[in-house]
NUTORTOR-336049 format. One line per field, with one value per residue: x, y, z of N, C-alpha, C, O in turn; residue number from 1; residue in one letter. Coordinates in steps of 0.05 Angstrom, whole numbers. Layout:
n.u c(X;...)
n.v c(Y;...)
n.w c(Z;...)
ca.u c(X;...)
ca.v c(Y;...)
ca.w c(Z;...)
c.u c(X;...)
c.v c(Y;...)
c.w c(Z;...)
o.u c(X;...)
o.v c(Y;...)
o.w c(Z;...)
nr c(NUM;...)
rest c(a;...)
This chain:
n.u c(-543;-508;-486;-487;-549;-562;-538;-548;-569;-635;-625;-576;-581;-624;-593;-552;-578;-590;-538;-524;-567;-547;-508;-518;-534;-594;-617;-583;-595;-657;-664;-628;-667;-708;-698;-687;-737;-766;-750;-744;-742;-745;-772;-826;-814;-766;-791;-831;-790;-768;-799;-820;-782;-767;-815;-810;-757;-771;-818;-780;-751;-788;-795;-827;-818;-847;-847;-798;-782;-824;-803)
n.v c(-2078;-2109;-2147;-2221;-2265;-2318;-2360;-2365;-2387;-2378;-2351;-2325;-2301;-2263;-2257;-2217;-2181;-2149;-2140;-2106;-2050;-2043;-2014;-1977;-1984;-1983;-1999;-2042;-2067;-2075;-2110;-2158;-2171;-2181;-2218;-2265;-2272;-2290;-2334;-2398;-2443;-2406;-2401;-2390;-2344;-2324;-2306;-2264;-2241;-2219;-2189;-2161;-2125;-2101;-2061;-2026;-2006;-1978;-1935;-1907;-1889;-1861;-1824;-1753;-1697;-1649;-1604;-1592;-1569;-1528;-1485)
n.w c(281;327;359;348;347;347;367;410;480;506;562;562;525;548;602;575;549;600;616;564;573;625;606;585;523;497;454;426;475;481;421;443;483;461;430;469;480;440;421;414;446;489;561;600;639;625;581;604;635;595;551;598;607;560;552;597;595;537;563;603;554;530;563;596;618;642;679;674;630;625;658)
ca.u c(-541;-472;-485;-506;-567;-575;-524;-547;-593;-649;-615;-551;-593;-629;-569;-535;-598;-580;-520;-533;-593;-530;-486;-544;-547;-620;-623;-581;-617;-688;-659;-633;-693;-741;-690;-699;-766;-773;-724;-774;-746;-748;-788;-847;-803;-752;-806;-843;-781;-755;-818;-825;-756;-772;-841;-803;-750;-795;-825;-767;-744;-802;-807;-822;-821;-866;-837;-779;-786;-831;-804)
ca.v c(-2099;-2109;-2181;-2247;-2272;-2340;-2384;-2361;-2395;-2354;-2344;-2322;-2266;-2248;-2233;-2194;-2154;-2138;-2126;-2083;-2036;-2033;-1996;-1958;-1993;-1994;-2019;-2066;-2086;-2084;-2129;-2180;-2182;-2190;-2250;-2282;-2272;-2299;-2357;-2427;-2456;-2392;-2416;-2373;-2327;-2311;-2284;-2247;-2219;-2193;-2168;-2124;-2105;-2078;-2040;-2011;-1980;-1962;-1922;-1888;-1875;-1839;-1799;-1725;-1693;-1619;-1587;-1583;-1557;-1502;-1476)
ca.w c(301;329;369;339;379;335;369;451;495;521;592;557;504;571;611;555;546;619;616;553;600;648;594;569;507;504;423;429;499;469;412;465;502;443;408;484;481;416;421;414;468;521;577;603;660;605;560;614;640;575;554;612;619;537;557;616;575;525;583;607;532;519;589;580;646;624;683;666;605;630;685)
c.u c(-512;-464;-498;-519;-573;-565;-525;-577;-616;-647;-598;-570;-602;-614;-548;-550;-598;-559;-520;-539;-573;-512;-500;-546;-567;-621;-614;-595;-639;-679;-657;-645;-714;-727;-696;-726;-777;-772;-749;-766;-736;-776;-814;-831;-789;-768;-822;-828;-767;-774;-830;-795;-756;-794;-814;-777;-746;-809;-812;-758;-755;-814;-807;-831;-826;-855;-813;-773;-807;-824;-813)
c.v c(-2107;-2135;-2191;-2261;-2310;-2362;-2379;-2373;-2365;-2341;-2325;-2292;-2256;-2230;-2221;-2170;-2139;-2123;-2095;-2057;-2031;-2012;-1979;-1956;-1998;-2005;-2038;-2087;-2100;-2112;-2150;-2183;-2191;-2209;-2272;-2287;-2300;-2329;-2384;-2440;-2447;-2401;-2387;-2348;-2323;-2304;-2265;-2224;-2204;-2180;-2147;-2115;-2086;-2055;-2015;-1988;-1974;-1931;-1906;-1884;-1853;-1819;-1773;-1716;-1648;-1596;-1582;-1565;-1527;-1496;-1446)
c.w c(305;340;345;362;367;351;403;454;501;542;580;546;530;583;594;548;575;621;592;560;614;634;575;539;496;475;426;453;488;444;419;473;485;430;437;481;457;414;427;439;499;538;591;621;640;590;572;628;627;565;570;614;587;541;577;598;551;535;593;582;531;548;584;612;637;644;681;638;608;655;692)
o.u c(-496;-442;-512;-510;-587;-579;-507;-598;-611;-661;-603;-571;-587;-613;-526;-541;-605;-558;-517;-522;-575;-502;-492;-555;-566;-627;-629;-602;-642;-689;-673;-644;-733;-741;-707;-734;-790;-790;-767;-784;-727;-798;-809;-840;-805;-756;-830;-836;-755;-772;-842;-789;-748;-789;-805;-779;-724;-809;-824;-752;-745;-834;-790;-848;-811;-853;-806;-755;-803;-838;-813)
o.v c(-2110;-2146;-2180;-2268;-2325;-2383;-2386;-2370;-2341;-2321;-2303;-2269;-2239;-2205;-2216;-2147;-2115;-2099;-2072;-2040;-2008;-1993;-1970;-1936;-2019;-2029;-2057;-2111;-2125;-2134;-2168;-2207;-2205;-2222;-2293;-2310;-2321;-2344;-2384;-2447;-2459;-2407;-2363;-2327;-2310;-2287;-2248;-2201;-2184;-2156;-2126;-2093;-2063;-2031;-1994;-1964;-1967;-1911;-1885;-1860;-1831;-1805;-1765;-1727;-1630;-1573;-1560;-1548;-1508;-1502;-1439)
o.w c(286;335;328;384;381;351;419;441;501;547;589;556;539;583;603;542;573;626;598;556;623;647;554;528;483;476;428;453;484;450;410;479;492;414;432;480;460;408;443;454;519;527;584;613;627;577;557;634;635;569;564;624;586;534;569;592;542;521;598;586;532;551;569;626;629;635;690;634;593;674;716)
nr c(1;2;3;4;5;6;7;8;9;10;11;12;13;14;15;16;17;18;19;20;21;22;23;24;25;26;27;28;29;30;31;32;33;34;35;36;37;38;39;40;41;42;43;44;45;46;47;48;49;50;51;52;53;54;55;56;57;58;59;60;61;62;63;64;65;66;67;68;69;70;71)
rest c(x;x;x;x;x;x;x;x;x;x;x;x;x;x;x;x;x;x;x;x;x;x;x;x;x;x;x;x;x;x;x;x;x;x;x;x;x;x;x;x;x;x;x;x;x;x;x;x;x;x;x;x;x;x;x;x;x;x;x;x;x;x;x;x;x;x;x;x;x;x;x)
């Protein structure tokens, strides 16, 4: 873990888990998005939109695209 998430609002971990996802950091992203998430006093839209922005890349992590691989 290379940030500290203890001393950020849940807006702040949010948009760092963005920005993160922008520099294709996705661990450290997913990290930020699941300490917003977490955070006691993130509000319902900050935990719904770091929880999907983790599923989602989750989702493209694990993409496997078969034709390509058999061509």
């Amino acid at each position: 873990m290379k940030y500290e998430y203890n001393d950020k609002s849940p807006q702040d971990l949010y948009d760092l888990g963005v920005i993160l996802r922008q520099q294709c950091d996705f661990g450290e992203a997913i990290n930020a998005f699941r300490a917003a998430a977490q955070a006691p006093d993130a509000t319902e839209e900050i935990k719904r939109k770091s929880l999907a922005s983790i599923e989602l890349m989750q989702e493209i992590n694990g993409f496997v695209n078969t034709d390509l691989m058999n061509p």
